[in-house]
C-alpha positions in Angstrom: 54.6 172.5 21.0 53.4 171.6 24.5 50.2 173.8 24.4 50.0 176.6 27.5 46.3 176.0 28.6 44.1 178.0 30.9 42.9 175.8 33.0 43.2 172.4 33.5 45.5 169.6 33.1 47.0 168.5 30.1 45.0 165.4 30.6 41.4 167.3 29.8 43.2 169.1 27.2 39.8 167.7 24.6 37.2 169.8 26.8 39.7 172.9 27.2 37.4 175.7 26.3 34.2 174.5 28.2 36.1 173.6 31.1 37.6 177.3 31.5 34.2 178.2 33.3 33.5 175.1 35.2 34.7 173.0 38.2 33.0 170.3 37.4 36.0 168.0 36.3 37.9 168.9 39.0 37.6 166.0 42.0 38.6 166.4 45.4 40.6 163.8 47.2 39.9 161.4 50.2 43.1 163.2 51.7 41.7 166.7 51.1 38.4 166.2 52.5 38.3 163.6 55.4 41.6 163.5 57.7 41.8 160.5 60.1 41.7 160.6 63.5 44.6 162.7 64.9 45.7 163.6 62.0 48.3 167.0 61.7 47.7 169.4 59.0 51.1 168.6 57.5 50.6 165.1 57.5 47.7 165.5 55.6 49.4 167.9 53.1 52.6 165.5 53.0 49.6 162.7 52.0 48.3 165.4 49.0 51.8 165.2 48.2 53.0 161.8 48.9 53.2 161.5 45.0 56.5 163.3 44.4 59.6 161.9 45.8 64.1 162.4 45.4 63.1 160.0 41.6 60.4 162.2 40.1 59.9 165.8 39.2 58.0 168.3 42.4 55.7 170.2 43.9 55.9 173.0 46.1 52.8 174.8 47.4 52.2 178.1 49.3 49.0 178.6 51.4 48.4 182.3 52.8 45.5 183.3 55.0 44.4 186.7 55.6 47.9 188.1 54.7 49.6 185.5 56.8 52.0 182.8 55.4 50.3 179.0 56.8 52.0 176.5 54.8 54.9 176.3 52.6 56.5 172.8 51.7 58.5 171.6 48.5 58.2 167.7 47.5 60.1 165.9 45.2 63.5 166.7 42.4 63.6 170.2 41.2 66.6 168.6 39.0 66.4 164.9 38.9 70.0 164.5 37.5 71.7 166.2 40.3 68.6 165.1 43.1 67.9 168.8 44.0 64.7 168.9 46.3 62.5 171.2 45.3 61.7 173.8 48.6 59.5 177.3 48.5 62.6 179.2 47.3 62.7 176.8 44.2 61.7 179.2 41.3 59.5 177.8 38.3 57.9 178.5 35.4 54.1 179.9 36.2 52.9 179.6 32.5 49.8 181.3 31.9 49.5 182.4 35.8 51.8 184.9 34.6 48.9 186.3 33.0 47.0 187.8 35.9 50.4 189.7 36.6 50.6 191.1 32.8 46.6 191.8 33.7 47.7 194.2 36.9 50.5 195.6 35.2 47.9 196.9 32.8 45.6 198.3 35.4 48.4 200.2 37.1 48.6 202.0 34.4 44.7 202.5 34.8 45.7 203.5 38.0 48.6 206.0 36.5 46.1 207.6 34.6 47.9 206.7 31.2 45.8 204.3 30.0 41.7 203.3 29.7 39.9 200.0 29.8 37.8 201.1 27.0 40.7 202.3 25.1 41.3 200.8 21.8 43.9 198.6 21.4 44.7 200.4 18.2 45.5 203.9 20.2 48.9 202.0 21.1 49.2 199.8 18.3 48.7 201.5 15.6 49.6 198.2 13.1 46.4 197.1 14.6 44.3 199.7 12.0 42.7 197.9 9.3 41.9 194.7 10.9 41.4 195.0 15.2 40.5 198.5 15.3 37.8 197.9 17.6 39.4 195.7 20.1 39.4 197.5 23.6 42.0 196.7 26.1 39.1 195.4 28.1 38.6 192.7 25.1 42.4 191.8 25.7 42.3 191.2 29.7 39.2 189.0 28.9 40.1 186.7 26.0 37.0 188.3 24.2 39.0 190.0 21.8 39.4 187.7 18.6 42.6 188.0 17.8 44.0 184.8 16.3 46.4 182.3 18.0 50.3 182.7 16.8 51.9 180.3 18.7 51.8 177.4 16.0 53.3 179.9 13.3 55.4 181.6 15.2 57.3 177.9 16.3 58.2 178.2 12.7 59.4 181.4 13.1 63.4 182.1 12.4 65.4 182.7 16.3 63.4 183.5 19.2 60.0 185.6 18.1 59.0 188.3 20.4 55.2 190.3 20.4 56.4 192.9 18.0 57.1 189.6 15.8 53.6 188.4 16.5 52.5 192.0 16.2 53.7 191.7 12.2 52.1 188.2 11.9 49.0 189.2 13.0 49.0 192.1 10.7 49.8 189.9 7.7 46.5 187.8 8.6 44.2 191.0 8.6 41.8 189.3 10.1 39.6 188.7 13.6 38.2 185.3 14.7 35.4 186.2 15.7 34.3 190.3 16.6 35.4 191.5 20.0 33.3 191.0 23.0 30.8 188.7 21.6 32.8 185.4 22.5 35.1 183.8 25.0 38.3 182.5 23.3 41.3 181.9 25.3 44.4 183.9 23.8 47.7 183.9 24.4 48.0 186.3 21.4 45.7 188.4 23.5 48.0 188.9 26.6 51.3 189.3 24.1 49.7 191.9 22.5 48.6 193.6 26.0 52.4 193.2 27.3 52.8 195.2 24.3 50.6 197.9 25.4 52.3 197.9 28.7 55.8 198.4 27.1 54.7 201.3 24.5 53.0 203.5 26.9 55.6 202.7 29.8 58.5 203.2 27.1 60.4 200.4 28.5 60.8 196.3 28.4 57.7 195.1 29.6 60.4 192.9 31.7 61.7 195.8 33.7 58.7 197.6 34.2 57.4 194.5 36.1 60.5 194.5 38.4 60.2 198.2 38.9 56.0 198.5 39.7 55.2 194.6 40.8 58.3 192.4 42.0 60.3 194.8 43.2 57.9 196.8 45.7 56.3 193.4 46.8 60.0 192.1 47.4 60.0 189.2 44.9 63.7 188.8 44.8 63.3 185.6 43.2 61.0 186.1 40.4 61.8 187.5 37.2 60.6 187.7 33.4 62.3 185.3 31.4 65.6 186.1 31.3 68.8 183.5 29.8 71.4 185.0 32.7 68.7 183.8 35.6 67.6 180.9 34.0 71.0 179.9 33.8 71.9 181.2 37.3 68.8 181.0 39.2 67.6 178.3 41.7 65.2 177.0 39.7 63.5 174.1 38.6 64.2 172.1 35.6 60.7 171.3 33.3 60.3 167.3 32.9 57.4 165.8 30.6 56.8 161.9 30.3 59.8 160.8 28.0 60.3 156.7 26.0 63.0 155.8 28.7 66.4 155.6 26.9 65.4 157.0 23.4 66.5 160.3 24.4 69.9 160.9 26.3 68.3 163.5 28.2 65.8 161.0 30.2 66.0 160.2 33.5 63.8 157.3 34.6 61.3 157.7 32.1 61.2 161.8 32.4 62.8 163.9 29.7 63.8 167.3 30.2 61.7 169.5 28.8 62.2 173.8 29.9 63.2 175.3 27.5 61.4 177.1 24.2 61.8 179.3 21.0 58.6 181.2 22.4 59.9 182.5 25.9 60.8 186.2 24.8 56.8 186.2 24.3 56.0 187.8 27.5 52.7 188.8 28.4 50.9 185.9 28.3 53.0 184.3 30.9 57.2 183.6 31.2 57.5 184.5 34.7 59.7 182.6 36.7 58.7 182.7 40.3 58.3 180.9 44.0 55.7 180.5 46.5 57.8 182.2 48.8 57.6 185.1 46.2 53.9 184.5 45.3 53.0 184.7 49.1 54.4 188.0 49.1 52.4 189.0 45.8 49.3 187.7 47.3 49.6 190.0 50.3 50.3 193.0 47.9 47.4 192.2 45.5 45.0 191.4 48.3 45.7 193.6 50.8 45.3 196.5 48.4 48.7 198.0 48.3 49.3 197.7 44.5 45.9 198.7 43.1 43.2 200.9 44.2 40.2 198.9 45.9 37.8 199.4 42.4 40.8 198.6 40.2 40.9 195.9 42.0 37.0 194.8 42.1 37.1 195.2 38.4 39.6 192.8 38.1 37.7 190.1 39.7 34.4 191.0 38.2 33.1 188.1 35.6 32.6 189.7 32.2 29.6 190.6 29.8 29.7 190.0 26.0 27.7 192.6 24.2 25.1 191.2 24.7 24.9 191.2 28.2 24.9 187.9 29.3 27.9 187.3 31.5 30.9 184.7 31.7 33.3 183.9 33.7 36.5 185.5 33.5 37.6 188.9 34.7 41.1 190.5 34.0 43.2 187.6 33.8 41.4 185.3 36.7 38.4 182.4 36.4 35.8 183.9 38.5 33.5 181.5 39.2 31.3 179.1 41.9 32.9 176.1 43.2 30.7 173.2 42.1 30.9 171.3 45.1 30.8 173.9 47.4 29.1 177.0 45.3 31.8 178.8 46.6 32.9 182.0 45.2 36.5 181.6 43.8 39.3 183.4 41.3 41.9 181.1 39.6 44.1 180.6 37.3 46.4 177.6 36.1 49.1 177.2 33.6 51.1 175.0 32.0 54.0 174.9 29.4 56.6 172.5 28.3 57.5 170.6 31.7 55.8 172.8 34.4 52.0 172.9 35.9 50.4 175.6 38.4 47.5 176.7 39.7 47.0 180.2 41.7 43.8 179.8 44.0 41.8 182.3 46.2 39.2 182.2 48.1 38.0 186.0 48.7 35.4 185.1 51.4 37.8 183.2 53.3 40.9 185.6 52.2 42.6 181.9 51.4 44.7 181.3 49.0 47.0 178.5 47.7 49.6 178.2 45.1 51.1 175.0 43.8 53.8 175.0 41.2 55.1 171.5 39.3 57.8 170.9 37.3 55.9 168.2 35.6 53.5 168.8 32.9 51.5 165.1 34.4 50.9 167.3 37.2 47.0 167.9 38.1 48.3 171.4 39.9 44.2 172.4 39.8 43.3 169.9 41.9 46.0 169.5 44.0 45.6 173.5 44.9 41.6 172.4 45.5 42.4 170.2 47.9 45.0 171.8 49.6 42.3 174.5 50.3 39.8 172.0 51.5 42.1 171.3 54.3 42.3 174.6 55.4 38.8 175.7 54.7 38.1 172.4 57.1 39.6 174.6 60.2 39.4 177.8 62.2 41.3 180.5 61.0 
């Protein structure tokens, strides 16, 4: 299994958990920081960018400042066999930046007044007693809950598991990693249990009740939770991972198809499909207040405390941390999952952010998002 990792590419896959609160590994290009003389700001993205051509897998990336779309683009194949260019209407698979959405789908519930961020977990999950009894729903939203990884097991599961499936494994185990809120573990478990949450107390599919309360009002006509009819249907990009050349009839120049997994009905911790057309609409919902109240929000991007009290950084489904560079403050997120990368970036003082989405898992989506900022943060607004 390609694993879904929180935050960088699968090339510093060995330093994965230290590197989930740092920025340190994370290099910023010649083209992002020193454009030549006369230089446009799309030449200098195309040169970000130049990478991706009609023979390899894409890129597209979204930049939005102050509510206001700046930059869209698409580069490269969103299907290599049939030489589809990828553009900002291409759909792909966000991974694990799916999670911040599963994250505000929980606080608007917060927000509805049916749920508590200091609830237990067990309240809604009862199967819970007897082993995570005292995991809040704050533990959950900040990977500081314990609860152990599925995702290996659950490959071996029969047909296509879901989180009620996970739900019975993880009641079979009877058993915490570690107890919640006194570590940092990254959990994908975590976030499946949460879109768990969301679907018990909302009394329906976790899928529609994002279409209904996110997608929908933000008019994200082309994003969706997994779903066989719009993958099939969709405009979307196919997933490609580094293949052996003609081994495997489904390369394509050294690239083998890879988008597809027993593990997508697993929806909270991150099988959206979505655009940056779409995400550029998101961002100006999320940040401009109009889907969660303004200390909802805060909350979400406040770094957490382990019990006790010393503080790390991740809030409700976002990295908040300090650029290293720049000691700029900064929320992000990346993903990545069989053939597809990304990385959601903001910048609050600055109300920037970028999005870039790959349908390559080689795809360094961090740092291409990094330096796609440090063009912008180079001008006026």
């Amino acid at each position: 299994m390609t694993w879904r990792h929180p935050i960088l590419s699968i090339s510093m896959l060995g330093i994965a958990v230290c590197a989930c609160l740092s920025l340190e590994a994370v290099s910023v290009t010649q083209a992002g920081r020193r454009p030549r003389p006369g230089q446009t700001t799309r030449q200098r993205l195309d040169e970000l960018f130049a990478a991706f051509d009609r023979d390899t897998p894409g890129a597209a990336v979204g930049v939005v400042r102050k509510g206001r779309v700046v930059f869209q683009a698409g580069y490269g194949a969103a299907d290599l066999r049939r030489r589809t260019p990828v553009d900002p209407e291409t759909a792909f698979h966000l991974a694990s930046c799916g999670k911040e959405m599963t994250a505000v789908a929980a606080l608007l519930l917060v927000q509805d007044g049916r749920l508590r961020l200091d609830d237990r977990a067990v309240r809604y999950v009862p199967e819970m007693r007897g082993w995570g009894g005292r995991v809040k729903i704050r533990h959950l939203l900040q990977n500081t809950s314990g609860i152990p990884d599925t995702y290996a097991a659950l490959e071996e599961w029969p047909g296509r598991p879901t989180a009620e499936d996970a739900l019975r494994l993880l009641a079979s185990w009877r058993r915490l990693d570690f107890p919640p809120g006194t570590r940092y573990a990254y959990s994908d478990s975590g976030f499946d249990l949460l879109g768990l949450v969301v679907e018990r107390i909302s009394r329906e599919p976790f899928p529609q009740f994002m279409q209904e309360r996110i997608f929908g009002p933000a008019g994200m006509a082309d994003t969706f939770v997994f779903d066989d009819a719009r993958v099939r249907q969709g405009r979307r990009a196919r997933g490609y991972t580094r293949g052996l050349g003609g081994w495997d009839s489904r390369s394509l120049g050294g690239w083998v198809l890879d988008d597809s997994s027993s593990l997508n009905f697993l929806y909270g911790s991150g099988e959206v499909y979505s655009t940056v057309a779409d995400l550029a609409r998101y961002d100006r919902m999320l940040f401009g207040g109009y889907l969660l109240r303004a200390d909802l929000l805060a909350e979400m991007f406040t770094p957490g405390r382990f019990n006790d009290g010393q503080p790390f950084s991740y809030g409700f489904g976002w990295n908040v941390d300090y650029a290293g560079d720049t000691g700029n403050l900064y929320y992000g997120h990346s993903g990545l999952w069989m053939g597809y990368t990304s990385y959601y970036l903001h910048y609050p003082r600055e109300s920037l952010s970028v999005m870039v989405l790959s349908n390559s898992s080689d795809t360094n989506a961090e740092a291409l998002a990094f330096d796609t900022a440090e063009v912008f943060r180079s001008q006026a607004p």
